[in-house]
VEXBA-625994 format. One line per 2 residues: number of its first residue (from 0); their letters; for each residue x, y, z of C-alpha. Coordinates in nm, 2 decimals, m for minus. Example, Ala and Ser with C-alpha at 12.3 -4.5 7.8 and 13.67 -1.06 7.14 Angstrom:
BEGIN
0 = as = 1.23:m0.45:0.78  1.37:m0.11:0.71 .
//
This chain:
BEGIN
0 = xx = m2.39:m2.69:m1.95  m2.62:m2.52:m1.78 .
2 = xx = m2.94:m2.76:m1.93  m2.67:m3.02:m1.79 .
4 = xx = m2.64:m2.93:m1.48  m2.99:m2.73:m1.37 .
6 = xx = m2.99:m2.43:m1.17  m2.88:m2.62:m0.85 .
8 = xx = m2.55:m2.84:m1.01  m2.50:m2.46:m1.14 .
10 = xx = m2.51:m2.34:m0.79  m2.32:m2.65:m0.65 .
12 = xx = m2.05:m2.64:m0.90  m1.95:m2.25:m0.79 .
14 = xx = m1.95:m2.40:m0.41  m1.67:m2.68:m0.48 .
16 = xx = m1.46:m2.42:m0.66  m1.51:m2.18:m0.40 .
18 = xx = m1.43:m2.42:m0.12  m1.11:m2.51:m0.34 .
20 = xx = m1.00:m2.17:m0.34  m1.06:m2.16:0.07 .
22 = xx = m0.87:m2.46:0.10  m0.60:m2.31:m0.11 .
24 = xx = m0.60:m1.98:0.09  m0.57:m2.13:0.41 .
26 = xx = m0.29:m2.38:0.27  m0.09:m2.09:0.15 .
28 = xx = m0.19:m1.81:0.38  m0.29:m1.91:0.74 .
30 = xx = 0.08:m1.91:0.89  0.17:m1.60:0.79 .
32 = xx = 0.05:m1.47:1.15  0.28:m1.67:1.32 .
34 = xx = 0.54:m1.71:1.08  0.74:m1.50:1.33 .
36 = xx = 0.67:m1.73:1.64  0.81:m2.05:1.45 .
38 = xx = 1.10:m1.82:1.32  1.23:m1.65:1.58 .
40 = xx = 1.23:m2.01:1.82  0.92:m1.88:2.07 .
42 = xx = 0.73:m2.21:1.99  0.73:m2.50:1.78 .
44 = xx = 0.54:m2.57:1.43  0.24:m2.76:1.56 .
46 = xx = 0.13:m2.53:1.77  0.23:m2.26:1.55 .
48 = xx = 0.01:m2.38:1.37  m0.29:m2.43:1.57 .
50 = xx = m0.29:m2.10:1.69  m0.27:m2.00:1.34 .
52 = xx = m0.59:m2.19:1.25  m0.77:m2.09:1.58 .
54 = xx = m0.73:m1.69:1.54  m0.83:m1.71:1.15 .
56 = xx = m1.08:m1.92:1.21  m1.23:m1.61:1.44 .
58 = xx = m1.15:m1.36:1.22  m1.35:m1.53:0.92 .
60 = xx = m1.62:m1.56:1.15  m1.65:m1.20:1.26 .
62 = xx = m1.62:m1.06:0.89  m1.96:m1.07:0.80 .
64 = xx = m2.03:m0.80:1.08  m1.63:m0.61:1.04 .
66 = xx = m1.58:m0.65:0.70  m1.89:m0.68:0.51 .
68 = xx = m1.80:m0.42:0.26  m1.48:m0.64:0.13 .
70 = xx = m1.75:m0.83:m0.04  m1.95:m0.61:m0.22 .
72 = xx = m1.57:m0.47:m0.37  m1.51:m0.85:m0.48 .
74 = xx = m1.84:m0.90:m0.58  m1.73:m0.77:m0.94 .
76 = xx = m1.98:m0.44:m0.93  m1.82:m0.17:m1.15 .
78 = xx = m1.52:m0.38:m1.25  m1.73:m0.62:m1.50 .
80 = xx = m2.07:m0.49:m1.68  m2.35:m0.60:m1.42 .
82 = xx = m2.50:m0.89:m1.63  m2.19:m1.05:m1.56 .
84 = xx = m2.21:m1.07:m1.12  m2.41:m1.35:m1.02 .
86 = xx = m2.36:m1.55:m1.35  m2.24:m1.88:m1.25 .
88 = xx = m2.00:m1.98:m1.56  m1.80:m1.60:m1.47 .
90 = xx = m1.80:m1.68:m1.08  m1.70:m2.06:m1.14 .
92 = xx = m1.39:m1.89:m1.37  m1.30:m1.64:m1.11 .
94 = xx = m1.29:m1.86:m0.86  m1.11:m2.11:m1.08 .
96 = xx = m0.81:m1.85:m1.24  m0.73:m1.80:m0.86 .
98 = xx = m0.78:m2.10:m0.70  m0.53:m2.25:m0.98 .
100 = xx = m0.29:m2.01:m0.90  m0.27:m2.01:m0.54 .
102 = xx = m0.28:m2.42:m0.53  0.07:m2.36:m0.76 .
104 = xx = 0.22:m2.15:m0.54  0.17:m2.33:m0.22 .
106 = xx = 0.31:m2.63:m0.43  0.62:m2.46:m0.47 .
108 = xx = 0.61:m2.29:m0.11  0.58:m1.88:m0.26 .
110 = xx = 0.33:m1.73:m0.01  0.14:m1.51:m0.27 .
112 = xx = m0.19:m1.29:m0.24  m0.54:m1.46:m0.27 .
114 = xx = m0.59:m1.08:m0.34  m0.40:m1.07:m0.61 .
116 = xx = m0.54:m1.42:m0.78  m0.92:m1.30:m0.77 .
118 = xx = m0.76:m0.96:m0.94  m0.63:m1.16:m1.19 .
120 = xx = m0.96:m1.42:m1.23  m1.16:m1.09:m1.25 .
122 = xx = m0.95:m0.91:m1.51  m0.92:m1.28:m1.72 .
124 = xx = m1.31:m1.43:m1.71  m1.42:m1.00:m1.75 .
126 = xx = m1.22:m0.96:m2.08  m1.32:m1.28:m2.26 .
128 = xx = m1.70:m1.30:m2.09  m1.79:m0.89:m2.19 .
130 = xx = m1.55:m0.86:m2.50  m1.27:m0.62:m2.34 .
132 = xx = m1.55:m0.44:m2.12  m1.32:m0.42:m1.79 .
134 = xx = m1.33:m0.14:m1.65  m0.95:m0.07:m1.56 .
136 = xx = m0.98:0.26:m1.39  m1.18:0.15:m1.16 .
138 = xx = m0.98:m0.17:m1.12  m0.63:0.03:m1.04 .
140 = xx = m0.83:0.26:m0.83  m1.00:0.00:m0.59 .
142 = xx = m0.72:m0.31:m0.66  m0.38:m0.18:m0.78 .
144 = xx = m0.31:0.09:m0.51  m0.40:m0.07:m0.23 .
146 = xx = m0.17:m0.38:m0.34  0.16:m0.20:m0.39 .
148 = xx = 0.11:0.00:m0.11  0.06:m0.24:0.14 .
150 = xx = 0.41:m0.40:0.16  0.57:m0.06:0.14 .
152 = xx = 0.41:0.11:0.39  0.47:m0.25:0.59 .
154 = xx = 0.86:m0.21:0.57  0.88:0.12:0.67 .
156 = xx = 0.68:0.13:0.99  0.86:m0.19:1.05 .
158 = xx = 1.15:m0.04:1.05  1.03:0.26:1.28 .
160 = xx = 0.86:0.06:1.52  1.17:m0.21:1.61 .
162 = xx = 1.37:0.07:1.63  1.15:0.24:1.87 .
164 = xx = 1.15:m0.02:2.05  1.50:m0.07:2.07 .
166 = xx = 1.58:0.26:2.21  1.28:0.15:2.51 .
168 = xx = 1.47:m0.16:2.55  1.82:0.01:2.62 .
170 = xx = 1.66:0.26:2.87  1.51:0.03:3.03 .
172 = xx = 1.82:m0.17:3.08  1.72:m0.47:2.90 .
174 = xx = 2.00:m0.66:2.79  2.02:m0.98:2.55 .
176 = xx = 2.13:m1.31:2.65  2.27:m1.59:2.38 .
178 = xx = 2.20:m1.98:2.43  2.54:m2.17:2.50 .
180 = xx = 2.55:m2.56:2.46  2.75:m2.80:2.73 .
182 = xx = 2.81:m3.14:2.59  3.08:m3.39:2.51 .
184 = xx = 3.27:m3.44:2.18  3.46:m3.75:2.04 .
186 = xx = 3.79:m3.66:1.86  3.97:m3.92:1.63 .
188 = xx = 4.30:m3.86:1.76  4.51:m4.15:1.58 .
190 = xx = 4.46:m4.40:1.29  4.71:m4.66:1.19 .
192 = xx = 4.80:m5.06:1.24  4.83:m5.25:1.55 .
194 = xx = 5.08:m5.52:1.63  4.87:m5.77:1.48 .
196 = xx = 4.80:m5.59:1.18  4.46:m5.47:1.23 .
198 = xx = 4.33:m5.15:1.16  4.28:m4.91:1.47 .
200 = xx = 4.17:m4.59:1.58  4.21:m4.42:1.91 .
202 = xx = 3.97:m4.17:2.07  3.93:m3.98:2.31 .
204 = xx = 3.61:m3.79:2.50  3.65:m3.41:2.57 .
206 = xx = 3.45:m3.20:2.76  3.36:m2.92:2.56 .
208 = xx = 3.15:m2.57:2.57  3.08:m2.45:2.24 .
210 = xx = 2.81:m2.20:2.12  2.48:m2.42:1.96 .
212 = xx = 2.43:m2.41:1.55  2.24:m2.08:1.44 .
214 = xx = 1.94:m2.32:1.37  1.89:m2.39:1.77 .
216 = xx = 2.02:m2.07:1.90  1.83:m1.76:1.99 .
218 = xx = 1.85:m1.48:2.14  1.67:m1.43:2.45 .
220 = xx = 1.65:m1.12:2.68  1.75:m1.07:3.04 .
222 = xx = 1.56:m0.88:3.31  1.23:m0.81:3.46 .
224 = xx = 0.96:m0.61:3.41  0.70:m0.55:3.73 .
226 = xx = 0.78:m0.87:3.85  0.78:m1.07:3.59 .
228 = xx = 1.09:m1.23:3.33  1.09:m0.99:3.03 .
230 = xx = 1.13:m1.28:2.79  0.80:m1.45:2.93 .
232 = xx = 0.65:m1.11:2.89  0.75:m1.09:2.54 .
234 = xx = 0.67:m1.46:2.45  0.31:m1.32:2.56 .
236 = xx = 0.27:m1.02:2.36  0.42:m1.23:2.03 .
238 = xx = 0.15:m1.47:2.08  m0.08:m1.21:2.10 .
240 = xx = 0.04:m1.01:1.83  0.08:m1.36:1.61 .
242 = xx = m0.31:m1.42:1.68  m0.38:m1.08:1.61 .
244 = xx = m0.19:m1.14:1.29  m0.44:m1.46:1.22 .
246 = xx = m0.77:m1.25:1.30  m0.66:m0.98:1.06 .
248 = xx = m0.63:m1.25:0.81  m0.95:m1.42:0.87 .
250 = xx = m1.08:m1.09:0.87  m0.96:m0.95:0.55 .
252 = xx = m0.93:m1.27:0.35  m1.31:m1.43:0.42 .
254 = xx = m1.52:m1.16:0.27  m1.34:m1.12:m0.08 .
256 = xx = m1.36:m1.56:m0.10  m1.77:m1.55:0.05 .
258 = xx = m1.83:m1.31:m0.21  m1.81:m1.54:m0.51 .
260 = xx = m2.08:m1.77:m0.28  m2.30:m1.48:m0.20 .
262 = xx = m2.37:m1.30:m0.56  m2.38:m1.69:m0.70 .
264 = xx = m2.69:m1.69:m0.45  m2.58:m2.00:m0.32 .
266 = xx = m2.59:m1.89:0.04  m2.68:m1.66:0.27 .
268 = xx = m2.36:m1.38:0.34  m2.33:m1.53:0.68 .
270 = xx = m2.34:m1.88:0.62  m2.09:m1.80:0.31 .
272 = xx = m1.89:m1.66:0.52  m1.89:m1.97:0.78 .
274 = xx = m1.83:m2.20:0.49  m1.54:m2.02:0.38 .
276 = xx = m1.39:m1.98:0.77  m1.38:m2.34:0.79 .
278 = xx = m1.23:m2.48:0.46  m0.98:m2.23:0.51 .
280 = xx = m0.90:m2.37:0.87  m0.87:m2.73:0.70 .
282 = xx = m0.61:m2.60:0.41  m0.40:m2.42:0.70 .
284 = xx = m0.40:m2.75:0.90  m0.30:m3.02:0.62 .
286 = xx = m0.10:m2.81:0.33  0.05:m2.53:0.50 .
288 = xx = 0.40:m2.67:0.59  0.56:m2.59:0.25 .
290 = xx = 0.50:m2.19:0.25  0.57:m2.22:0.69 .
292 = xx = 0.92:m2.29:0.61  0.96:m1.99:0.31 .
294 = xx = 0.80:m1.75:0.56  0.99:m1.84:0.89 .
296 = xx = 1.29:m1.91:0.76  1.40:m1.81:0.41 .
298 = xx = 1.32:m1.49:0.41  1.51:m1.35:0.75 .
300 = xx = 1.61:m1.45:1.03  1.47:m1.28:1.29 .
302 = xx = 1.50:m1.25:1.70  1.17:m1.24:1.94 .
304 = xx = 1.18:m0.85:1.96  1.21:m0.83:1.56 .
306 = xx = 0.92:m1.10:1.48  0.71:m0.89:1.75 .
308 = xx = 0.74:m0.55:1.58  0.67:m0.71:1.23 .
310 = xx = 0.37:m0.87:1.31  0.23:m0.55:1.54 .
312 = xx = 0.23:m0.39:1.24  0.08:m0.68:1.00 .
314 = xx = m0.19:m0.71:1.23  m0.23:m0.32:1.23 .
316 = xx = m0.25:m0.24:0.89  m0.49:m0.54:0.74 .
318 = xx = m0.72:m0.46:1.08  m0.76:m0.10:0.95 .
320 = xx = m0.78:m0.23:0.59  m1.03:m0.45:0.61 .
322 = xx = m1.24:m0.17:0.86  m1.20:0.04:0.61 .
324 = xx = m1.34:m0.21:0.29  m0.94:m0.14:0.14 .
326 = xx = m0.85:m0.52:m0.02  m0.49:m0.48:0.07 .
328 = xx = m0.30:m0.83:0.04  m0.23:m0.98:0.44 .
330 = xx = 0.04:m1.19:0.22  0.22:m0.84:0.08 .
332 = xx = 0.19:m0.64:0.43  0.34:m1.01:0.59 .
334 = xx = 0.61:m1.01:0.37  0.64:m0.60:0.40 .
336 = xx = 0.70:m0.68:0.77  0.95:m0.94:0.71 .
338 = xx = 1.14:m0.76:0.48  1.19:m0.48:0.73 .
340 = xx = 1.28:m0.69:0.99  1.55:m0.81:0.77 .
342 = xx = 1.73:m0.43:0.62  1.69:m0.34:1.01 .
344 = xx = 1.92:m0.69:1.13  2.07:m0.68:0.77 .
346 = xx = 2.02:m1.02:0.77  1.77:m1.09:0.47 .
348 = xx = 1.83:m1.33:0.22  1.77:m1.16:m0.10 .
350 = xx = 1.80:m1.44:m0.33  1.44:m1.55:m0.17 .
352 = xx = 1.28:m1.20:m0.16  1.36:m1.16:m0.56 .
354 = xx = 1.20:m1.52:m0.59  0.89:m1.41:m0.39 .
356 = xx = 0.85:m1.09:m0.61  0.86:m1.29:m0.92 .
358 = xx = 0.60:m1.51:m0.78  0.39:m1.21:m0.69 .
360 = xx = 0.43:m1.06:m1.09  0.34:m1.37:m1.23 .
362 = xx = 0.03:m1.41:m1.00  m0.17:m1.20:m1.20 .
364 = xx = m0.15:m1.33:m1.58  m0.15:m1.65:m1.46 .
366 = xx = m0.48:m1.63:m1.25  m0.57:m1.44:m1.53 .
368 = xx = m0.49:m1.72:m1.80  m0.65:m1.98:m1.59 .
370 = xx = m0.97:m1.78:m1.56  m1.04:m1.70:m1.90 .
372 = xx = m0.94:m2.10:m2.03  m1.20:m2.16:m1.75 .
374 = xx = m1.48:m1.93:m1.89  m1.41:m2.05:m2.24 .
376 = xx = m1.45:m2.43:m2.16  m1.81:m2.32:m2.02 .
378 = xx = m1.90:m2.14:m2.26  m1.80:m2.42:m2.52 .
380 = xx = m2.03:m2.62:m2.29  m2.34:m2.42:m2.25 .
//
């Protein structure tokens, strides 16, 4: 293949990949931020969903200069033997393992971890491109620990920080307010036969106040706060904390995607990054509705107070990750957050969070699968 295609279809072929694995990302992956917003009634799906696309898009452009060090980890240095980084068939099967996998998911709405897929594309094109010569240590060292303890440390400070601010809400005297519906209702009240033999039925109009379904009713807090509605003020803060959310992502998620571009050589890291950052803002705009739905409403429901504290500490904890070059999963620590949000109202569905975990073991082998069938069709070609 490579006489095929020349040095440049080489180079080309890596970018189309790549960009399918952006799009992918961003299909299943960019409303995770404001998964709470949707959820918790604050604001409807569109612009949900332009805000998500907005805030990532801003995150993936500030990686290069935040983040930079997520891509050397991805780049494949110390995981695979170093003839291996920068070879276009291994890069095109990384790339390929996870993009497959991710494109499934968001097929079946799972949100999974684009993390987790380039683990698995790493571990699947390594083994069969360097004959076993993956260097697992180092892979459970810089991968596997940060992976499992993202979502775990996301429940827990969850939990801790609605409940801190639950106690701040009670001394300040903030109370909660349920919506209440005012409408009219037809009743059947009879059915039989009039005089003539025809077929009747009588009804009546009542005027009746009854409280709304659970899928239009929310609560909503009373009070003010210096002046201005407490609700407002907390419709505020989730936006911000949603957007934050989105930035993290863009943030955390760009470099480890770029890097397949940047040791191809097919850009330059800041216009790999750019690439990326948009292709990921188109997936989140067409194909995200699917995985919306799992994340805002199949996993908990959730209040405006409760999808504020989980996404505080999303946004927290992938911020400091991706600082700090740790590839923790923003689709785990989401989830983490969500999860807490649901033992603190004890109101998550558990059928959907055992689904979700199922989706998240089978990530890896079949990322893993994809990505070594995908290296073994090119060398078969070459």
């Amino acid at each position: 293949m490579n006489s095929v295609l020349g040095a440049k279809g080489l180079f080309a072929l890596v970018a189309v990949i790549v960009g399918l694995l952006a799009f992918a990302n961003g299909a299943n992956d960019n409303f995770k931020g404001v998964a709470t917003l949707f959820g918790s009634g604050t604001t409807r799906y569109r612009s949900a969903l332009v805000w998500a696309a907005a805030t990532t898009l801003a995150g993936s452009v500030c990686s290069f200069l935040l983040a930079g060090e997520l891509m050397l980890v991805f780049s494949g240095k110390g995981i695979v033997p170093n003839e291996l980084v920068g070879q276009p068939g291994f890069l095109s099967a990384v790339g390929a393992g996870a993009a497959g996998s991710v494109l499934l998911a968001t097929r079946f709405g799972f949100p999974i971890s684009t993390t987790h897929a380039l683990v698995g594309g790493l571990v699947g094109g390594g083994l069969v491109a360097s004959s076993g010569q993956v260097q697992f240590a180092a892979l459970a060292g810089t991968f596997v620990l940060p992976l499992i303890a993202g979502p775990i440390a996301a429940l827990g400070l969850t939990f801790i920080v609605y409940g801190l601010g639950t106690r701040i809400r009670r001394w300040m005297g903030i109370s909660k307010e349920f919506c209440v519906c005012v409408g009219r209702e037809e009743q059947v009240v009879a059915v039989g036969l009039n005089p003539a033999g025809e077929g009747y039925a009588a009804a009546r109009s009542l005027f009746t106040v009854r409280a709304d379904q659970p899928t239009r009713c929310h609560e909503r807090y009373q009070g003010e706060f210096v002046g201005l509605g407490v609700q407002s003020i907390l419709n505020g803060v989730h936006f911000f904390s949603s957007g934050a959310v989105g930035f993290a992502r863009g943030l955390n998620d760009t470099p480890k995607i770029a890097a397949l571009l940047m040791v191809a050589g097919a850009l330059r890291p800041e216009m790999s990054a750019l690439a990326v950052a948009l292709v990921m803002a188109l997936g989140g705009l067409v194909a995200a509705r699917r995985v919306a739905h799992t994340m805002s409403q199949r996993i908990t429901e959730m209040n405006h107070g409760q999808g504020l504290a989980g996404n505080l500490v999303t946004a927290a904890l992938v911020v400091l990750a991706s600082r700090w070059g740790m590839p923790v999963s923003t689709t785990h620590v989401s989830v983490g957050s969500l999860l807490g949000v649901g033992v603190v109202s004890h109101k998550a569905r558990w059928a959907m969070i055992r689904q979700i975990l199922v989706a998240w073991i089978v990530t890896l082998p079949v990322a893993a699968g994809l990505s070594a069938a995908t290296y073994c069709l090119w060398h078969s070609l070459s």
